[in-house]
C-alpha positions as CSV (number, residue, x, y, z in Angstrom):
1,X,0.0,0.0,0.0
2,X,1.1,3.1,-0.8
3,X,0.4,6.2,1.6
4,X,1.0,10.1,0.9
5,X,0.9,12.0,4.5
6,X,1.2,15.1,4.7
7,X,2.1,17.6,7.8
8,X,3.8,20.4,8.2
9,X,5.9,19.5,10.8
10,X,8.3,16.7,11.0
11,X,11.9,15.5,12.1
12,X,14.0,17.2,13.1
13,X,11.3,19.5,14.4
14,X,10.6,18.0,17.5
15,X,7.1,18.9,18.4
16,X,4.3,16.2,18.9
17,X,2.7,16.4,15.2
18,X,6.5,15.7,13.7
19,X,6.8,13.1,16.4
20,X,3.4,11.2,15.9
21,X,3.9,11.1,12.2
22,X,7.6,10.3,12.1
23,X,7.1,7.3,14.4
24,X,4.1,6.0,12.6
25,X,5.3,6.7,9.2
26,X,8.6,4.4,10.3
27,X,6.2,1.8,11.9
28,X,4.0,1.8,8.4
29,X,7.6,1.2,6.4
30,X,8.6,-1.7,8.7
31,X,5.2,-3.3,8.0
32,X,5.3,-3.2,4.1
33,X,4.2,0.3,3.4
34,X,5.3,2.7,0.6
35,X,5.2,6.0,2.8
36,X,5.6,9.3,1.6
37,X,5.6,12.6,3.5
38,X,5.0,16.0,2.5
39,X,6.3,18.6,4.9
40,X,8.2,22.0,5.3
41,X,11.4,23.1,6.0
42,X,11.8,23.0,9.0
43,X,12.0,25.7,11.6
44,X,9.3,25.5,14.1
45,X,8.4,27.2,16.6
46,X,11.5,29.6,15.9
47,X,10.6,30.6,12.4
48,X,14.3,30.2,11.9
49,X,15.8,27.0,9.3
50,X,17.4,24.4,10.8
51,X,20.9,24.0,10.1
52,X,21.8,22.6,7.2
53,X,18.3,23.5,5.6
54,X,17.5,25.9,3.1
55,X,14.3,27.1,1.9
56,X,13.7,26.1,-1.5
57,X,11.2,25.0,-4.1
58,X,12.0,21.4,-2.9
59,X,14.0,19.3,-1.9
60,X,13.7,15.2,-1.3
61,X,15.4,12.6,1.2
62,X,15.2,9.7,2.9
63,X,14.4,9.0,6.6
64,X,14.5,5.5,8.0
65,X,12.5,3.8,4.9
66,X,10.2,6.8,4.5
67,X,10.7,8.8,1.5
68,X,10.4,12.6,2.3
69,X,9.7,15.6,0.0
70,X,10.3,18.9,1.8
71,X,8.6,22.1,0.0
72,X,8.5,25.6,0.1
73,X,6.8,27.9,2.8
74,X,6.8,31.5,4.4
75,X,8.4,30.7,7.2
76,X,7.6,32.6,10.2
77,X,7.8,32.5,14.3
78,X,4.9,30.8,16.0
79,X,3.4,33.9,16.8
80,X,0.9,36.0,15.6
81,X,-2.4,34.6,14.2
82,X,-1.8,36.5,11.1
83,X,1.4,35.5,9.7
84,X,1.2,31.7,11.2
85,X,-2.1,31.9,8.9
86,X,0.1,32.6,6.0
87,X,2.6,30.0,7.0
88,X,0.1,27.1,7.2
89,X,-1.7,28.3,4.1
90,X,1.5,28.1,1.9
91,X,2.8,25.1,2.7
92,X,-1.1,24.0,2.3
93,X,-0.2,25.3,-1.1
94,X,2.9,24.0,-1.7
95,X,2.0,20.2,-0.8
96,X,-0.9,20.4,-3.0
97,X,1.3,20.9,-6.0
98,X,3.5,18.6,-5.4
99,X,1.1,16.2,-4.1
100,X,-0.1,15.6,-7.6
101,X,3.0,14.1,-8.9
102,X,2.6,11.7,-6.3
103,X,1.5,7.9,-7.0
104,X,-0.3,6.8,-3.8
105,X,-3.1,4.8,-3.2
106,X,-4.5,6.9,0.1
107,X,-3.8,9.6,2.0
108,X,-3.4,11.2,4.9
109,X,-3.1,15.0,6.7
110,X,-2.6,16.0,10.1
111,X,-4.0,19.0,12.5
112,X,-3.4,20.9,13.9
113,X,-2.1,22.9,11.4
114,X,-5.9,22.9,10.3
115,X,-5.1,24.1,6.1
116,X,-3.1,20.7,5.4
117,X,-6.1,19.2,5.2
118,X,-7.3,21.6,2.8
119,X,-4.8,20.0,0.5
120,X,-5.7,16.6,1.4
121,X,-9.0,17.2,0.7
122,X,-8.6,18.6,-2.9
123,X,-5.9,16.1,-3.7
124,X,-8.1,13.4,-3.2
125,X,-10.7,14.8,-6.0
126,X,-8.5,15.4,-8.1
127,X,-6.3,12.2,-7.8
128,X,-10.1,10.0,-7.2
129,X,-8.1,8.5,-3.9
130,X,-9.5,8.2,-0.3
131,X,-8.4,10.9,2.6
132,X,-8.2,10.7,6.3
133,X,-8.3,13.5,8.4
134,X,-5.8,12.9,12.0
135,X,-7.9,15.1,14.4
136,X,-5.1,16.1,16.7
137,X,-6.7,19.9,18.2
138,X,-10.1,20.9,17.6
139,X,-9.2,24.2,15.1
140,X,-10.4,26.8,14.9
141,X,-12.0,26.5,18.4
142,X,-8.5,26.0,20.1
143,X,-7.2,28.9,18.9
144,X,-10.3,30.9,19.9
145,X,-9.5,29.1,23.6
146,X,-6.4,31.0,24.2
147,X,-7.5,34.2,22.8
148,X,-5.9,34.3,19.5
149,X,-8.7,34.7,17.3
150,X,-12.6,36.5,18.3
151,X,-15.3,33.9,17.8
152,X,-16.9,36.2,14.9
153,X,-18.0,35.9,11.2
154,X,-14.3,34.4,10.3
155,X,-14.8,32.0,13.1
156,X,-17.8,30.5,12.0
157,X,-16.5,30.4,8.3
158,X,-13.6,28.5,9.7
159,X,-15.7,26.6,11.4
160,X,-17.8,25.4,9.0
161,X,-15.3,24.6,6.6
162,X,-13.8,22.4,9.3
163,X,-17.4,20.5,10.0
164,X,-17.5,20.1,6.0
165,X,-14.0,18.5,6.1
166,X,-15.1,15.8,8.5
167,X,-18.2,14.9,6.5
168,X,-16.1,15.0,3.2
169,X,-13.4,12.6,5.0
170,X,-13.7,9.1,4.0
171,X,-12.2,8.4,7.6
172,X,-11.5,10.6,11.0
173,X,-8.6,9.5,13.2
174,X,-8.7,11.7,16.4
175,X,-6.4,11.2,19.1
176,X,-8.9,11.3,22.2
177,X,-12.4,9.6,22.8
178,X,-13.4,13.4,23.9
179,X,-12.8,14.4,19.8
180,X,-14.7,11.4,18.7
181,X,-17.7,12.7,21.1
182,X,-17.6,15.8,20.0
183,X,-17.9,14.6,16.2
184,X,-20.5,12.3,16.6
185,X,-22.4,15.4,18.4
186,X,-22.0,17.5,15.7
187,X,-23.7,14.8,13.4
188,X,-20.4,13.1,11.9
189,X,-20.9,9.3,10.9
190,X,-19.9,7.0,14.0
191,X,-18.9,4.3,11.8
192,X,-16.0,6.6,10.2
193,X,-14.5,7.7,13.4
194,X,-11.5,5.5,14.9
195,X,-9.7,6.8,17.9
196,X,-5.7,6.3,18.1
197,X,-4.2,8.0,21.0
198,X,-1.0,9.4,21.8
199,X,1.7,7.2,22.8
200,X,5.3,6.8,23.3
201,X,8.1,4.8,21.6
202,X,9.2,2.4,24.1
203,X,12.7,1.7,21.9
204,X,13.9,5.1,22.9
205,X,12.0,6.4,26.1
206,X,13.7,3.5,28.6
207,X,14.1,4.6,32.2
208,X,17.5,4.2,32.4
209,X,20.0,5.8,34.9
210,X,20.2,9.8,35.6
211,X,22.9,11.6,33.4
212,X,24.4,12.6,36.4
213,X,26.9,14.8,34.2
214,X,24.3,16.5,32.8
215,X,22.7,17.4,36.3
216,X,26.3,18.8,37.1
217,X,26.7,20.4,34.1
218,X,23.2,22.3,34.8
219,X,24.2,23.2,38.4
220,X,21.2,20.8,39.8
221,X,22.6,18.2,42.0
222,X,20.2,18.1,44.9
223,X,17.4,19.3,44.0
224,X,13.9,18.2,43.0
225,X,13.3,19.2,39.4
226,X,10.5,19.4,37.8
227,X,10.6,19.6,34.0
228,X,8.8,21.1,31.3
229,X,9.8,20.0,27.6
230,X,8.1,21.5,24.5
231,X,6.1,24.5,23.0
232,X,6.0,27.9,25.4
233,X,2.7,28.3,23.7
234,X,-0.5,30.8,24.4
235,X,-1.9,27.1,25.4
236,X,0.1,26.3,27.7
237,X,-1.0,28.9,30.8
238,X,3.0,29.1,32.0
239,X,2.7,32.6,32.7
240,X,0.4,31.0,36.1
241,X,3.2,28.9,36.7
242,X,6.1,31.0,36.8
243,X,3.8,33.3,39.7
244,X,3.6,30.3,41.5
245,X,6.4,28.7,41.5
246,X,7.7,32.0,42.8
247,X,5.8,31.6,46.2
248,X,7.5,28.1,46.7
249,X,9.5,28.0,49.9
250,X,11.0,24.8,49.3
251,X,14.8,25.8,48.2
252,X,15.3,21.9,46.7
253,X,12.2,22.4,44.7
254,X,13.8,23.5,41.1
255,X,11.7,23.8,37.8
256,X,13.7,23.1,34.0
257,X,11.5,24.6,30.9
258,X,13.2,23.3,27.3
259,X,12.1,24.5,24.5
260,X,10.6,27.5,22.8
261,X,7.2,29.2,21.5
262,X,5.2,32.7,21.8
263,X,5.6,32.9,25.5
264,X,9.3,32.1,26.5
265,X,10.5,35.5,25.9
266,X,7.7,36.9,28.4
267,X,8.4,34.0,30.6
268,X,11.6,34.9,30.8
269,X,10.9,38.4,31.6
270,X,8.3,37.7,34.4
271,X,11.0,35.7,36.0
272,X,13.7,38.4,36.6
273,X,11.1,40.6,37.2
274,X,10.0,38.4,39.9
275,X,13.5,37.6,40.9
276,X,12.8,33.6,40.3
277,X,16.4,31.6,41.5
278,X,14.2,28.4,41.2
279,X,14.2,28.3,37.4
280,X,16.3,27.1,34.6
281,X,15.4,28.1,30.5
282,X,17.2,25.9,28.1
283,X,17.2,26.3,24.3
284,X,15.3,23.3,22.7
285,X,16.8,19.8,22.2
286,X,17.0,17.5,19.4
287,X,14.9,14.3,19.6
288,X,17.3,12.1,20.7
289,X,18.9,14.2,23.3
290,X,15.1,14.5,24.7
291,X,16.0,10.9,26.9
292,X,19.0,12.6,28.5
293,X,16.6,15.5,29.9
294,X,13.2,13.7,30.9
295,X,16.5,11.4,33.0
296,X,17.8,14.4,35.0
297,X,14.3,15.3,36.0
298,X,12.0,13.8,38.6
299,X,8.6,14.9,37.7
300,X,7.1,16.2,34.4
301,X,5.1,19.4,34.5
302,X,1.9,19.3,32.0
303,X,-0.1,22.4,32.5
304,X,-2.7,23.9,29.8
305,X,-5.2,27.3,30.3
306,X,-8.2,26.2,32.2
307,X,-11.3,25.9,29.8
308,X,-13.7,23.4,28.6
309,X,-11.7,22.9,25.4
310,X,-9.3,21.3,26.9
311,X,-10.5,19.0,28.4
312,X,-10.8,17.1,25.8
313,X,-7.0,16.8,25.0
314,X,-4.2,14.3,26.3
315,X,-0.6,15.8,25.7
316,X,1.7,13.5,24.1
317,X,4.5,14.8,27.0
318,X,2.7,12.7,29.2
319,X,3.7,9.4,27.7
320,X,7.2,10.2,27.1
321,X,7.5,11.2,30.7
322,X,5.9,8.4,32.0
323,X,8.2,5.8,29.7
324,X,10.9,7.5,32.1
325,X,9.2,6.4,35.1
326,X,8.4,10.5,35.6
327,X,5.8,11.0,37.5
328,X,3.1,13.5,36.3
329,X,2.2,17.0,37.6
330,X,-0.7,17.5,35.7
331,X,-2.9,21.3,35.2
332,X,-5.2,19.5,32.9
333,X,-8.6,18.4,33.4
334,X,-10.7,15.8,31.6
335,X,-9.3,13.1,29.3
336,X,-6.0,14.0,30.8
337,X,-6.9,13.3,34.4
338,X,-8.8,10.1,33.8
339,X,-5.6,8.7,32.4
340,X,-3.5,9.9,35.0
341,X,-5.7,9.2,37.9
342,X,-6.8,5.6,36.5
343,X,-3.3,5.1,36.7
344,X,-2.7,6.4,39.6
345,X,0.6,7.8,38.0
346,X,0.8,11.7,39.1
347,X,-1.0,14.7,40.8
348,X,-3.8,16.6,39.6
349,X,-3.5,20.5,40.2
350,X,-6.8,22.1,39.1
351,X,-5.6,24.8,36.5
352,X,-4.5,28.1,36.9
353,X,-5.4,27.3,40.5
354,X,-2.1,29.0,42.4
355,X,-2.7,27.2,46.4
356,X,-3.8,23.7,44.6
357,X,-0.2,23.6,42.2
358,X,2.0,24.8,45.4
359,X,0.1,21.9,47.4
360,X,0.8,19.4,45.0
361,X,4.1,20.0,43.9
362,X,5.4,20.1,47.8
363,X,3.6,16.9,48.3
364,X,5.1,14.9,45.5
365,X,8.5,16.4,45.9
366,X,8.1,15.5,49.9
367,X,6.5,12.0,49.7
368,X,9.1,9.6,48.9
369,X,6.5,6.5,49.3
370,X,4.0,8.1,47.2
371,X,6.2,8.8,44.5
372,X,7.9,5.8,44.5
373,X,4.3,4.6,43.8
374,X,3.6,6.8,41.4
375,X,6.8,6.8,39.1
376,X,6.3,2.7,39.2
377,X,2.5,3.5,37.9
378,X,4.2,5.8,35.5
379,X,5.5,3.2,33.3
380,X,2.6,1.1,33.5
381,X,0.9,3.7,32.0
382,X,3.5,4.1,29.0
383,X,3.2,0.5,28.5
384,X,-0.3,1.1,28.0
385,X,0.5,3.2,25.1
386,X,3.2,1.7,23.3
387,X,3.7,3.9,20.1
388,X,4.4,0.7,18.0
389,X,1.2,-1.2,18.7
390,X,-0.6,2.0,18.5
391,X,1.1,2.8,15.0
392,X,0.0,-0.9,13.4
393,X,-3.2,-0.5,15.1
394,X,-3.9,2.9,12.8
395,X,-2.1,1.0,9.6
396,X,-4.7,-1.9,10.1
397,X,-7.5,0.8,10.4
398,X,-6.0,2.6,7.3
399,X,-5.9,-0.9,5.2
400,X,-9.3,-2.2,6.3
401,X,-10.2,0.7,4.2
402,X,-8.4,0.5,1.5
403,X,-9.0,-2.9,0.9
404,X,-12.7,-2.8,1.2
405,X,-12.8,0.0,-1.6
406,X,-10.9,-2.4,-3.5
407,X,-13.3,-5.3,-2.9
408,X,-16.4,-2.9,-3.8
409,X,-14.4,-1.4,-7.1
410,X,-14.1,-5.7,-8.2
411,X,-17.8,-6.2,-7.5
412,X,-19.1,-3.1,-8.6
């Protein structure tokens, strides 16, 4: 079978959309597929190429069996609605054209960069080939959640256009049973909705031993750090935590943020204007240096903005932490804190609740029993989630079809 996906992001981006799709897409190869991938340069969230990258008209290579045609795009910083618009928009430009040299026999785009499926979607007319929509973020209303867009006339345009692009998908792949709810609400067909959830590869999360050079390099020997690795996004309410963790008394108690986005810069800011000494920024690391970080640290810190929206998302940071035997600190509500309370594998904090995430990050940092408990729930949890089986469990979903359009083309 031959499969075309296309998203924007993808390795050696490092953000969960270039993960999901690189570790699927590699998963899809092992098992017999033809994969292709259209995606940009890349330069996310800094709007700035990647060494060794330049943006032209394209460019092709090879990635661990999966065949990958970078395009053109206006690169720009994540920030701004405006000018990320333009940036989603051309490279939903640029993979149409170059989608239709491609021979495939399905494909596939990814949110939440919401316009590559605008591709998809006209591709498959044109090329008379089913397309599946990945739901990973419910867009345009997540961008209307965190204040970057008003809920006007544009917003129900978008909005429209996205509820026509479910109904025009021959299948819908979300990542959470909250997204499959909320499509079946809004009158999408049951039958067409399969859930995969985020995961994390077991081959390189392993809870090995600290990098205890690392931890000396960083000046943290001693303390209890909590880590934060991904997107400073408008999402991600880390403006609240930064307050907080200002009022924690606790001098062992350190936080580590890695990475970048929209709000680092102000993050940064808040904190020497708050005269924070319990807080370390590091610039973002590439994929495979990720392992050596989660290792130093001793719980992961997943906070989003407190709304309904939400609460109907799982953060992929949660499984790679938990493959580490990291214990969760968790400032999300909903599907999130089912997971991590069936488990039993973290705290909840309700968000952008200042007493609750001081209460809870003393207690785990205090509580050697209990989070002994909860890092050995921790893995259970990633085990639960193994990225492989999760990966041939979308392929078989993605074949089913296939085949049985094949079957009904014979018998026709």
């Amino acid at each position: 079978m031959r499969i075309l996906f296309i998203s924007d992001n993808f390795p050696p981006e490092v953000n969960a959309p270039a993960t999901r799709t690189y570790e699927h897409c590699r998963e899809w190869v092992e098992a017999g597929a033809e994969v292709t991938v259209i995606t940009g340069f890349p330069n996310f969230p800094q709007g700035k190429l990647y060494s060794g990258y330049s943006n032209s008209l394209m460019k092709k290579e090879e990635i661990d069996g999966i065949q990958v045609i970078r395009v053109w795009t206006y690169i720009n910083a994540n920030k701004g609605f405006v000018r990320r618009s333009l940036d989603y928009m051309s490279f939903a430009i640029s993979s149409f054209l170059l989608g239709l040299f491609q021979k495939t026999d399905v494909i596939i785009a990814t949110s939440p960069q919401f316009f590559t499926t605008w591709s998809a979607w006209l591709l498959s007319k044109l090329k008379r080939k089913p397309w599946i929509f990945e739901l990973r973020d419910l867009w345009p209303e997540s961008i209307a959640t965190v204040g970057a867009m008003k809920q006007g006339q544009l917003y129900k345009l978008l909005e429209s256009i996205e509820l026509g692009l479910y109904k025009n998908a021959n299948l819908v792949i979300p990542n959470t049973p909250a997204f499959k709810s909320n499509l079946i609400q809004r009158g999408i067909d049951d039958d067409k909705i399969h859930v995969i959830a985020n995961g994390a590869s077991l081959d390189l999360y392993r809870p090995d031993n600290q990098d205890l050079k690392l931890k000396r390099k960083l000046g943290l020997e001693g303390k209890f750090i909590y880590g934060y690795i991904g997107t400073h996004g408008m999402a991600h309410s880390l403006d609240f935590i930064i307050r907080s963790i200002k009022k924690i008394e606790r001098p062992d108690i350190h936080f580590l943020f890695i990475g970048d986005g929209a709000e680092k810069q102000r993050m940064i800011s808040l904190s020497l204007q708050l005269g924070c000494d319990n807080v370390t920024y590091l610039d973002p690391v590439e994929k495979d240096e990720v392992p050596r970080y989660l290792s130093i640290i001793d719980a992961a810190l997943v906070p989003l903005k407190r709304s309904d929206t939400f609460k109907t998302v799982i953060p992929s940071k949660i499984f790679e932490a938990c493959a580490m035997k990291k214990p969760i600190l968790l400032g999300v509500d909903g599907q999130a804190r089912e997971i991590i309370e069936s488990f039993e594998a973290g705290l909840y904090f309700e968000p952008e609740n200042q007493r609750d995430f001081i209460e809870r990050a003393e207690l785990l940092a205090s509580d050697k029993e209990l989070y002994s408990k909860l890092s050995d729930n921790a893995l259970r949890l990633a085990e639960s989630y193994d990225r492989k089986v999760l990966a041939k469990e979308m392929l078989g979903v993605i074949s089913d079809y296939v085949d049985g359009l094949a079957v009904q083309r014979r018998t026709g």
